[in-house]
C-alpha positions as CSV (number, residue, x, y, z in Angstrom):
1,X,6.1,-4.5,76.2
2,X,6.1,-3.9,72.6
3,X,4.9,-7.3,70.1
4,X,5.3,-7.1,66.3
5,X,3.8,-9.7,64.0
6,X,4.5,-10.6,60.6
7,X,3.1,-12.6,58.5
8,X,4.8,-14.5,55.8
9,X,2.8,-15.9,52.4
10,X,-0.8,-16.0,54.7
11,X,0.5,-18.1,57.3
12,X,-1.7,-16.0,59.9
13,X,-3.9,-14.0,56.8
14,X,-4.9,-13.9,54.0
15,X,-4.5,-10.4,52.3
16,X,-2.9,-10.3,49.4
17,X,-6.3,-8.8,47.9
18,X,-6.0,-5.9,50.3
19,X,-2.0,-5.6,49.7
20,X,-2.9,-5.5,45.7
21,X,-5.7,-2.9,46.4
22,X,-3.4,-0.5,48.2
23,X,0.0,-1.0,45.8
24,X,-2.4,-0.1,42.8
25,X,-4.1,3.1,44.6
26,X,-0.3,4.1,45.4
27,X,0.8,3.8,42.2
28,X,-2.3,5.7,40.7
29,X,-1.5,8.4,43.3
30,X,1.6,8.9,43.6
31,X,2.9,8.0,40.0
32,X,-0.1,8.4,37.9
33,X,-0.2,4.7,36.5
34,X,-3.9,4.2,35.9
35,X,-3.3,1.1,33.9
36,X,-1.8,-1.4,36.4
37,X,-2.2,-5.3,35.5
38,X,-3.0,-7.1,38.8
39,X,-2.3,-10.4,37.2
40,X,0.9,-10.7,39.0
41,X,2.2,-14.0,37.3
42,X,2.5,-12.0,33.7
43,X,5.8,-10.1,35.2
44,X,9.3,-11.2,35.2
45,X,10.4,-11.7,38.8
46,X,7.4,-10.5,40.4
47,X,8.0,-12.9,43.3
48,X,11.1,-12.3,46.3
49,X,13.2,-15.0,44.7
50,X,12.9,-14.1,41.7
51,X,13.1,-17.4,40.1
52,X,10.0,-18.7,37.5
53,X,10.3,-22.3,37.6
């Protein structure tokens, strides 16, 4: 038998440091942007819905 997990918004982890770490070292490698700003909340629909309320 085969189980997958996933984990929606930390319900079962809490990893969005780790995610952040690994979406900025992609994007240094693979596209070259050295300059990322982690502060999420400063983009325009940086969430899945979105929606800024």
């Amino acid at each position: 038998m085969h189980l997958v997990m996933f984990d929606i918004d930390g319900t079962l982890t809490e990893t969005m440091k780790v995610d952040e770490e690994c979406y900025v070292r992609s994007l240094a490698e693979v596209c070259g942007f050295t300059d990322v700003e982690t502060d999420w909340s400063s983009y325009t629909h940086a969430t899945d819905s979105g929606r800024r309320h």
